[in-house]
N, C-alpha and C positions, 0 to 999 in steps of 0.2 A: 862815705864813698867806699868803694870797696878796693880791696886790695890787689893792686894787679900782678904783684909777684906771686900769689897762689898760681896753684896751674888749675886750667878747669878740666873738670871731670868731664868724663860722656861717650862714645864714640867715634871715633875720628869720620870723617865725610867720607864718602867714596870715590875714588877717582876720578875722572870722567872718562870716558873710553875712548881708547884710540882713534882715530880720524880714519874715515873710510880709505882715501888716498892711502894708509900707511896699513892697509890689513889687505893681505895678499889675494883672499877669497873674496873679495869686493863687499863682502858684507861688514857690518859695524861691528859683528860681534865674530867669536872667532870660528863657530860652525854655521853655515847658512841654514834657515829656518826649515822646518818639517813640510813637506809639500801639501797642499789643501786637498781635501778628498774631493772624488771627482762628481760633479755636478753640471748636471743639462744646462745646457744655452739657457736662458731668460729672454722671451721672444716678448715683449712687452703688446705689441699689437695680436698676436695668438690666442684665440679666448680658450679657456681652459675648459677640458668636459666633467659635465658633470652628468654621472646617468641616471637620475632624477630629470633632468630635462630634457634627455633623450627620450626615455619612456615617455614625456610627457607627451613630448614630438609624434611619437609613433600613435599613441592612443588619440590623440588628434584626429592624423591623418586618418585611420579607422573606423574613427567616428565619423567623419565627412562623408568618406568611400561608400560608407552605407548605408548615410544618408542622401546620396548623391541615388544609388541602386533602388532605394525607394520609390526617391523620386520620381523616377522614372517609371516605375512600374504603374508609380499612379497614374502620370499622365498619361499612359499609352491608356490604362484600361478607361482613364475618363475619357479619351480619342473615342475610341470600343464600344462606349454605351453611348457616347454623342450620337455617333452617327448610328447604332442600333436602332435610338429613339427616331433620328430621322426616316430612315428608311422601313423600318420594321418588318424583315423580314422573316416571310410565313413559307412553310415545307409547301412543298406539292401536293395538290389531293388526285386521287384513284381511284378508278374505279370499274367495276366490270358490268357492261353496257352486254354482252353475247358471250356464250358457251356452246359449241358447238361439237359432236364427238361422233364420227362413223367409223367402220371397221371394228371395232369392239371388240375384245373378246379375251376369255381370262379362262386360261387352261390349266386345271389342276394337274393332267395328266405332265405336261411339260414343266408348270409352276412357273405361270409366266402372264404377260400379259400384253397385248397389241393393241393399239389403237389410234387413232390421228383425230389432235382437240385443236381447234382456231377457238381465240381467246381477243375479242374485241373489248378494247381498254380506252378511257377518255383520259386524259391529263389534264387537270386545268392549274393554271398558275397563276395563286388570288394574289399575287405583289403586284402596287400601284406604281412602284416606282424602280423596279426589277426585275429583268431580265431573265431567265434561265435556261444553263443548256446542259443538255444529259450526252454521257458516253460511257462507254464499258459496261451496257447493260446488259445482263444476264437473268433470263426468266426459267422459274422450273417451275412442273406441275406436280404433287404429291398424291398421294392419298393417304390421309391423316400423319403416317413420319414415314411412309414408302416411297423413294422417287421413284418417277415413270420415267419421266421425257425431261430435255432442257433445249433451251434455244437463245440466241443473242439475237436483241431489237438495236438497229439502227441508231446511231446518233439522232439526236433531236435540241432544235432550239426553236423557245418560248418565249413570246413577246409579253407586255403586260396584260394582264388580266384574258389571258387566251387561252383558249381549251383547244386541244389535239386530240383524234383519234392515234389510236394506236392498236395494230393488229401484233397477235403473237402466236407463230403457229409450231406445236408439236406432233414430234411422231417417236412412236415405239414398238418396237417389233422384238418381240419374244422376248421381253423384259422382264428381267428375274424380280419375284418378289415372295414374302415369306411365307410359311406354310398361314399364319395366324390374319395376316393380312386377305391372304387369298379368300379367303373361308370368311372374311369378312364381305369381303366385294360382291362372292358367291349369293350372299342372303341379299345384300342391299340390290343385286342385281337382280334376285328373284320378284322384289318389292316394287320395283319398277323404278327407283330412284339411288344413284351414287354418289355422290359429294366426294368433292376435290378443293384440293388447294394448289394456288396461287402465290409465289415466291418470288420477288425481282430484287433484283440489287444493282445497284450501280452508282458512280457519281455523278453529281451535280454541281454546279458553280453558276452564284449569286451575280450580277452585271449590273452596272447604271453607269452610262455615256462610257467613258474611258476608263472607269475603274471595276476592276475585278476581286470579290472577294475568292478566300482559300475556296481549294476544292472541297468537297465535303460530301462519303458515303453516304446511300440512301439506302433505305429498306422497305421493301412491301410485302404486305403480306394478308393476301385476300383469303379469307376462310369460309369453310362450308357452301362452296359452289356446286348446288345440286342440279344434277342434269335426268330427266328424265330418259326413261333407256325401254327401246323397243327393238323388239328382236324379227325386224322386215329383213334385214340382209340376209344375204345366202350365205352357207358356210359356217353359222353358228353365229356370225356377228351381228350386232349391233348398234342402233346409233341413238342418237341423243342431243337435246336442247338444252337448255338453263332454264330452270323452273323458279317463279316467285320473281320477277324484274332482276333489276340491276343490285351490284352490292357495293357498297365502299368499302373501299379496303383502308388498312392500319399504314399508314406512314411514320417512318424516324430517317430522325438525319441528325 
């Protein structure tokens, strides 16, 4: 057994510290503790961002947006050719049926040129299941890129598969034109034959029952309308027919 009168060796315990009640700063020890560094709320229901799934968010919606824009594009143009197929709609054809030209006459002296042309025109309109009507039309007469004359033809509406006459009449008095052109007209007038052209422009818009398609420019353009030229008038003038029938003329729209 061991001896209890030795003393034991080692460190003595350490005390135990004061009792809160008995330490003046309410703390157990005798300086109160270093404050926490300061730190945001913990909102436990807040979902935290991450910008990996923001971007992801965005590129999403991006992708949708213009598939969505697609989309649409298609259907409208599949709407477009649906009903193209159903309907099938054809330009107007033209054509010059009369050429007619008195008072005549092309003066080198002045550098000019006079005359008055009635220009008898058919329209037919080959859609089966299409309406058409014309407004804003404006007819000029040339000779080869010289304008003479111009004139506006009446509004007009076309039932299906219906042909209209259409008259068109100009006049020009002392109308300038180039020394080169002159001197052309000069020999083809000595030849007994002058050829003119024929120019209209105007809108047209497509119909079936209640619905209207867009408006849509047209263009005509009748070439080489020769008129034969005899010099019976008094005063140097003369007058003139269309020679060789009728001609069709070029249509765009």
């Amino acid at each position: 057994m061991g001896d209890h009168s030795r003393p034991v060796t080692g460190y003595p315990a350490a005390p135990p510290p004061p009792p809160t009640s008995q330490n003046p700063n309410g703390y157990p020890y005798p300086y109160p503790p270093p404050p926490p560094h300061h730190q945001p709320p913990y909102h436990p229901n807040y979902p935290s961002y991450d910008p990996s799934t923001a971007a992801a968010a965005r590129a999403t919606f991006l992708r949708r947006f213009f598939t969505a824009i697609i989309a649409f594009f298609i259907i409208c143009g599949s709407i477009v050719f649906i009903i193209w197929l159903v309907l099938r709609p054809r330009v107007p054809q033209f054509r010059v049926d009369s050429l007619s030209l008195s008072n005549f006459n092309a003066s080198t002296a002045s550098q000019s040129i006079s005359g008055n042309w009635v220009v008898g025109l058919s329209v037919y309109n080959p859609n089966k299941k299409l309406s058409l009507a014309y407004d804003g039309v404006v007819s000029s007469i040339f000779y080869k890129d010289e304008f003479l004359a111009q004139t506006r033809i009446p509004p007009l509406k076309q039932g299906k598969r219906n042909r209209t006459a259409v008259s068109a009449s100009f006049s020009a008095t002392n109308s300038f034109v180039g020394d080169r052109s002159l001197s052309s007209i000069s020999r083809d007038n000595a030849r007994g034959t002058v050829s003119f052209d024929v120019r209209i422009l105007g809108r047209v818009v497509f119909r079936t029952g209640g619905w209207t398609m867009r408006r849509r420019i047209f263009r005509v353009l009748c070439e080489d309308l020769a008129v034969a030229i005899s010099n019976s008038g008094g005063g140097g003038r003369s007058s003139g027919k269309l020679v060789g029938g009728g001609r069709d003329c070029r249509v765009g729209v």
